[in-house]
C-alpha positions as CSV (number, residue, x, y, z in Angstrom):
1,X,24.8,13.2,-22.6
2,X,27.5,13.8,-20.1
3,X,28.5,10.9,-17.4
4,X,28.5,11.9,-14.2
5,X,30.9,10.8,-11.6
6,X,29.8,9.7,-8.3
7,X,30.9,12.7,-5.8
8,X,32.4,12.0,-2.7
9,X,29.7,14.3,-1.1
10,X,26.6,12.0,-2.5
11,X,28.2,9.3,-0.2
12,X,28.3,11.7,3.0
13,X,24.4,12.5,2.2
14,X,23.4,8.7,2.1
15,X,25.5,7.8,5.1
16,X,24.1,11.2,7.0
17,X,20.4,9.9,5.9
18,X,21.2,6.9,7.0
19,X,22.9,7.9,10.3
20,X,19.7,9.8,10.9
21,X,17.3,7.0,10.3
22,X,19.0,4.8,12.0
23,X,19.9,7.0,15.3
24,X,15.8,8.3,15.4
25,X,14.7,4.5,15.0
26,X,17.4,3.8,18.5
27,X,15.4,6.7,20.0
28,X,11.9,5.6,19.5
29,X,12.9,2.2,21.6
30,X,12.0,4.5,24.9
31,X,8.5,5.0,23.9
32,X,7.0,1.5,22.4
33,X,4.1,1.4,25.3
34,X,0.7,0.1,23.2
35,X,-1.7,2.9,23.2
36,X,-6.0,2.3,24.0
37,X,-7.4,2.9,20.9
38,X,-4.6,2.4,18.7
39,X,-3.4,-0.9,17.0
40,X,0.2,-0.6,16.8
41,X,2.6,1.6,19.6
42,X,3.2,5.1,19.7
43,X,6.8,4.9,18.4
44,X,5.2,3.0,14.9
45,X,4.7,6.5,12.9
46,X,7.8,7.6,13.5
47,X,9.6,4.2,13.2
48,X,7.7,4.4,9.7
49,X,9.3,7.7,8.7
50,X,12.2,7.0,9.7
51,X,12.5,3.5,7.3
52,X,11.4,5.4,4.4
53,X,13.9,7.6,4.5
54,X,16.7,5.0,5.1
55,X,15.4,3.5,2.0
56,X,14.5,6.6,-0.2
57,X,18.5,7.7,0.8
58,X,19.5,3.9,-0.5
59,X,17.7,4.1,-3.5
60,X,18.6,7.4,-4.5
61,X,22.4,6.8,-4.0
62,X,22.0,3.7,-6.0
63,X,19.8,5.3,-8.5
64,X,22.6,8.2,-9.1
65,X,25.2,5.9,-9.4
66,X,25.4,5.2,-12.6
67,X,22.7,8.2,-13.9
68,X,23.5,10.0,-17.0
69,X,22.4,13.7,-16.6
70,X,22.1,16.2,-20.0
71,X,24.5,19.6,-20.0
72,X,21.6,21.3,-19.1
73,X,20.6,18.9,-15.9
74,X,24.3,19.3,-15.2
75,X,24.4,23.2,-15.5
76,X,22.2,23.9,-13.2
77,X,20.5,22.2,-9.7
78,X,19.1,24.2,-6.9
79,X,21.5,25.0,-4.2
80,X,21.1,24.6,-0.7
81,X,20.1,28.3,-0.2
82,X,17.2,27.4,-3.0
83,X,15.9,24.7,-1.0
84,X,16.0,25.8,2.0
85,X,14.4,29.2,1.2
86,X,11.4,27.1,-0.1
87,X,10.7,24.9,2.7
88,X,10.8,27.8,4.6
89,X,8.4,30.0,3.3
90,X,6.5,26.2,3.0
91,X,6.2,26.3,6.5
92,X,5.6,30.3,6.9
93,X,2.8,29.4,4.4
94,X,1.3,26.8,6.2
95,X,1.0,29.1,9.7
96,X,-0.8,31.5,7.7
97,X,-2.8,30.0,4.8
98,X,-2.6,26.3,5.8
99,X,-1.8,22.9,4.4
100,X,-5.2,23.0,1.9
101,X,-3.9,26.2,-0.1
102,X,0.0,26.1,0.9
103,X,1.2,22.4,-0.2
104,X,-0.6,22.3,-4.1
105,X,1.5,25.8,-4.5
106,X,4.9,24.2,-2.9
107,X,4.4,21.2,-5.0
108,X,4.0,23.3,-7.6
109,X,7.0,25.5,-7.7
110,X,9.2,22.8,-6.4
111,X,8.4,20.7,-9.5
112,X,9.5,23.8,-11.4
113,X,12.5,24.3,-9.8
114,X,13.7,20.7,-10.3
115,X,13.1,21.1,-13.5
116,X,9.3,19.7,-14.9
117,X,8.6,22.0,-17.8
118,X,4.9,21.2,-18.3
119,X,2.8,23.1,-16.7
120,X,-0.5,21.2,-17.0
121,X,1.6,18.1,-15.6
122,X,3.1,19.9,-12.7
123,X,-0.4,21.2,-11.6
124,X,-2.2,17.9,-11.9
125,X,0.7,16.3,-9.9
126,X,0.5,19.2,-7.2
127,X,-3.2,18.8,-7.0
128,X,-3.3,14.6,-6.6
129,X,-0.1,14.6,-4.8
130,X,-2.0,17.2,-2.2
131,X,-5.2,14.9,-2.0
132,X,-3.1,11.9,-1.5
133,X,-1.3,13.4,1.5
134,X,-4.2,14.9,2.9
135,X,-6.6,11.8,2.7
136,X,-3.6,9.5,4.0
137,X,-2.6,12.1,7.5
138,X,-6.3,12.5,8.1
139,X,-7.7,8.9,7.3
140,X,-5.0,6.5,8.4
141,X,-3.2,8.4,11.3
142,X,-5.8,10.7,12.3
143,X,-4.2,13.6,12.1
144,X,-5.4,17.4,11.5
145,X,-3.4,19.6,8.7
146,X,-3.1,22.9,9.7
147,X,-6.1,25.4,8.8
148,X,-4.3,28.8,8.6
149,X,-4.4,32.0,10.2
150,X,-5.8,34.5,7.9
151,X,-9.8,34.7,8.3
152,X,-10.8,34.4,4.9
153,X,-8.6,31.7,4.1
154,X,-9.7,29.9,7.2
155,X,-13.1,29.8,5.6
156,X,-11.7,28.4,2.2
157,X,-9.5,25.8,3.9
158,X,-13.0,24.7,6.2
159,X,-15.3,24.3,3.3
160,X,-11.9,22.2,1.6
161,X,-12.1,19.8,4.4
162,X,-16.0,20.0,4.6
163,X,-15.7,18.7,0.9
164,X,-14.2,16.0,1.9
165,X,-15.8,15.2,4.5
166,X,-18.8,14.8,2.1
167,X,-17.5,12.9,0.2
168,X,-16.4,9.9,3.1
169,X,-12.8,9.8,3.0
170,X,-12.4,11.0,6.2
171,X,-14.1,9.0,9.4
């Protein structure tokens, strides 16, 4: 095992995170009017988001601060360019064959990238991980994940939802 030193560049990202959470939470103090059939204001989702990742960039500093990485860990970690090429054809993917089919592929991969090795494990996890967001966006905030483009996947991405809908988790 190899100890790794704390780069400078870990404490830009948590103070940039933090910056960010911080400067969007100022931002939704314009629009805190109570809406009709909504118990809390219209800045609370965002205020929500915006908490989590002021926390998630706090605990991950912290986490890495004293984390020992193997050689291999240490060899190799996606790049920017890797990232941001999968988030992008993320979002291509939902346009086109929606959040149903897109995000249990994304999750996927992206476990693979980071490293998970088991395939079984990484599937599972992209599957419940999927479910969870979907039942969470749809049931609690009431909002619609994007169906797709492409006809045929339109179809499979309905009869998704309709399976849900049978089942009750969403009102």
């Amino acid at each position: 095992m190899l100890r790794k030193m704390m780069p400078l560049s870990r404490l830009a990202e948590t103070v940039f995170w933090l910056a960010v959470a911080i400067g969007g939470g100022l931002l939704t103090l314009r629009f805190s009017r109570a809406l009709s059939n909504y118990d809390f204001t219209s800045a609370t989702w965002p205020r929500l988001i915006l908490a989590g990742i002021g926390v998630v960039a706090v605990l991950q500093f912290l986490a890495e601060r004293d984390r020992k990485v193997s050689a291999i860990a240490a060899a190799w970690r996606p790049g920017l360019p890797t990232v941001l090429a999968m988030v992008g054809g993320y979002l291509l993917a939902l346009t086109w064959i929606g959040f149903y089919l897109a995000t249990p592929v994304f999750m996927f991969f992206s476990l693979l990238v980071l490293g998970e090795r088991r395939l079984p494990r990484a599937g599972a996890f992209a599957l419940l991980a999927s479910a969870f967001f979907f039942l969470v966006f749809t049931t609690f905030f009431y909002i619609a994940m994007p169906a797709g483009a492409l006809d045929g996947l339109l179809d499979a991405n309905i009869a998704i939802r309709e399976t849900f809908l049978a089942l009750g988790s969403i009102p």
